[in-house]
C-alpha positions as CSV (number, residue, x, y, z in Angstrom):
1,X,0.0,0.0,0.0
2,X,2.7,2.4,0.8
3,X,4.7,2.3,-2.4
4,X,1.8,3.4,-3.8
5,X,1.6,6.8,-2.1
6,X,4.0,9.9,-3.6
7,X,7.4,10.4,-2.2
8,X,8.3,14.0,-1.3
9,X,11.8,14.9,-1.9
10,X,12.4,16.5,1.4
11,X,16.1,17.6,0.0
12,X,14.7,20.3,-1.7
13,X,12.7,21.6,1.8
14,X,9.4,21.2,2.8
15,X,6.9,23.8,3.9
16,X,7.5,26.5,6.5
17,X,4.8,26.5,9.1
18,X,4.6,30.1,11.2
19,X,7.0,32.6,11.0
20,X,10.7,33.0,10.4
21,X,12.3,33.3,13.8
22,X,16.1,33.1,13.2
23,X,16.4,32.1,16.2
24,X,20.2,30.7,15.4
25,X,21.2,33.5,13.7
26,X,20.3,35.1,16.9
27,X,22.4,33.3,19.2
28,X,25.1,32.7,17.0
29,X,25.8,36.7,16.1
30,X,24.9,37.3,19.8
31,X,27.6,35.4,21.0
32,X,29.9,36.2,18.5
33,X,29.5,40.2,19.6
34,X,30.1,39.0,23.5
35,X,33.0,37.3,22.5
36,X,34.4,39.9,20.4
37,X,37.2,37.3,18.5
38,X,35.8,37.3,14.9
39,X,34.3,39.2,12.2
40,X,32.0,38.2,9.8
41,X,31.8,37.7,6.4
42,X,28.1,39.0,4.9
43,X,26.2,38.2,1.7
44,X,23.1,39.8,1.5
45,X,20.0,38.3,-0.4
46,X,21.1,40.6,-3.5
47,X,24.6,39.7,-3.7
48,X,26.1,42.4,-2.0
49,X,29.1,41.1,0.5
50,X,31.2,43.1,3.3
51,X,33.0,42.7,5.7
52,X,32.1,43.6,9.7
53,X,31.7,43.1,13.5
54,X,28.4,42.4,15.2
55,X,27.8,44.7,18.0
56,X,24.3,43.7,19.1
57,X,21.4,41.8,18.3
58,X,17.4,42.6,18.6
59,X,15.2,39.6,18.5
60,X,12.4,41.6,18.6
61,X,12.6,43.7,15.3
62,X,14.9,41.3,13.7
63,X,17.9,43.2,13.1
64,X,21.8,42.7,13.6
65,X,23.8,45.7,14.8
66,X,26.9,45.4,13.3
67,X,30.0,48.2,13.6
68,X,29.0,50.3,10.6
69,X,25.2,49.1,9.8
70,X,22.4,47.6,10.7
71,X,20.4,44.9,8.9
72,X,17.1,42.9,9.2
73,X,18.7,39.0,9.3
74,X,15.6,38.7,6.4
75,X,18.0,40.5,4.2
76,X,20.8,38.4,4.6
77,X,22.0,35.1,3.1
78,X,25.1,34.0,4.1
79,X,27.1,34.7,7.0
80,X,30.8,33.4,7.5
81,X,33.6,34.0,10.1
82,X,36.5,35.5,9.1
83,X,39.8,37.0,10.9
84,X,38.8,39.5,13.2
85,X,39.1,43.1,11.5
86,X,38.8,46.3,13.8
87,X,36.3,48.9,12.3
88,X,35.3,52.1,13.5
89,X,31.4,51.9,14.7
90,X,29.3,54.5,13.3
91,X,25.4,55.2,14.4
92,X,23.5,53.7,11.5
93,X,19.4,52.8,11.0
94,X,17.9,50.2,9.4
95,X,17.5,50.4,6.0
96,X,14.2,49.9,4.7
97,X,13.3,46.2,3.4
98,X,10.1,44.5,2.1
99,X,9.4,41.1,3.4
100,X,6.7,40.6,1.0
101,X,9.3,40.2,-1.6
102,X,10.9,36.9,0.0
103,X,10.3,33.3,-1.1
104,X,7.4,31.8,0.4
105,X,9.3,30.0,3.7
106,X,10.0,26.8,3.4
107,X,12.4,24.5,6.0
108,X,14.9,22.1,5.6
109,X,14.9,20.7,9.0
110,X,14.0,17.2,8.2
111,X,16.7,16.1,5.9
112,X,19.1,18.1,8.3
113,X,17.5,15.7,11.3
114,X,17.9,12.5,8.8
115,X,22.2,13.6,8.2
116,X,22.9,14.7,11.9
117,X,22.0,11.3,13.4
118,X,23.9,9.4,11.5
119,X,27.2,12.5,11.2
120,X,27.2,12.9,8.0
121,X,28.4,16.1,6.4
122,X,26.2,18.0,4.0
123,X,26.0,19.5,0.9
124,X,24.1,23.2,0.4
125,X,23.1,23.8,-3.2
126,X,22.4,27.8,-3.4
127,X,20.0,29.3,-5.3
128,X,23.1,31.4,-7.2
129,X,24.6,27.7,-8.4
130,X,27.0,27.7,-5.6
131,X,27.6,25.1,-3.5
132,X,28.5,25.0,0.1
133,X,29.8,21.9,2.3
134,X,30.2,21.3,6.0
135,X,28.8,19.7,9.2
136,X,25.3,20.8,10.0
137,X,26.1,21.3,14.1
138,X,23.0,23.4,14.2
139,X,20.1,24.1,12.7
140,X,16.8,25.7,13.1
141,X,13.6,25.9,10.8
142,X,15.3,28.9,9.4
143,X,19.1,28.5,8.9
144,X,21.9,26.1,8.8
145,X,25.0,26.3,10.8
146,X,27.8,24.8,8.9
147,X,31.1,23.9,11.8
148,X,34.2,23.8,10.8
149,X,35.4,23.9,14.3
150,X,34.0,25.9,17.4
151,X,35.0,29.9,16.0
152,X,34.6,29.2,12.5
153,X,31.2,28.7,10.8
154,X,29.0,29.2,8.2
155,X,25.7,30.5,8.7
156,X,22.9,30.0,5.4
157,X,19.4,31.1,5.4
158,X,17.2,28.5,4.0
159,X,15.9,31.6,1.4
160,X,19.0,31.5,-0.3
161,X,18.8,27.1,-0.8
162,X,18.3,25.5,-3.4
163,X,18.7,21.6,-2.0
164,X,20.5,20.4,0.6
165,X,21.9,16.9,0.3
166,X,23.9,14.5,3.2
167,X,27.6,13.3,2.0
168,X,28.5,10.4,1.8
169,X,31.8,10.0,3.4
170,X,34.2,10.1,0.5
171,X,32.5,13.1,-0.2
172,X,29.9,12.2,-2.7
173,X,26.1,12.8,-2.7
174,X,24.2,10.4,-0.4
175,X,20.9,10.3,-2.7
């Protein structure tokens, strides 16, 4: 009876229920400001990239104080430690951004589950064609945190994936 039903490819995501909390993002930039040891690497949804430190975080609103701006974590797509850089901290607002104009939400949390209890490393496909590999140490409904060890990660909101597929361990796709 069974192999009769559809099978959902839950590599490409599956559907968002409520909405986006970040809540990884969160604790990951907010630690990353108390700690004050790295600087991060950011890649908005529209391709722009720089460089900066984060200084604060406000769940609340959304939005990621970082030394010379400050952005709704909606408007980013990647973020990635890099050596810490000293900036000068400026006072900044938020820019304007229309949520409206994001994908409808969708979650990669179960095949993320699936490749985390049995340690396998994963394979992010991007929307842009890129493709991004690591350890999922932690993930949420809304992002994916990619380890490389405990100060140097990858952070990749799920609006930016395309599929995300476990390794197998000589590297290949586990499909």
């Amino acid at each position: 009876m069974n192999q009769q039903l559809p099978v959902k490819d839950i590599t490409y995501g599956t559907k968002r229920h409520g909405e986006r909390s970040y809540k990884n993002v969160l604790f990951y930039a907010s630690i990353s400001s108390q700690m004050n040891n790295r600087s991060f690497e950011i890649t908005k949804i529209s391709s722009e990239s720089f460089i900066s430190n984060p200084i604060k975080t406000n769940s609340k609103s959304g939005v990621i104080v970082f030394s010379d701006r400050r952005l709704f974590i909606a408007e980013i797509s990647i973020i990635k430690t890099v050596n810490r850089q000293e900036f000068d901290e400026r006072k900044s607002t938020v820019a304007p951004f229309d949520k409206s104009s994001l994908p409808f939400p969708k979650t990669f949390h179960l095949i993320l589950e699936k490749a985390y209890a049995v340690k396998k490393d994963v394979a992010v496909f991007m929307k842009d064609g890129s493709v991004i590999k690591g350890f999922a140490g932690s993930h949420d409904f809304d992002s994916v945190v990619l380890k490389k060890n405990e100060s140097d990660f990858t952070i990749i909101m799920y609006d930016s994936v395309k599929r995300i597929v476990p390794l197998e361990a000589d590297g290949s796709l586990a499909e």
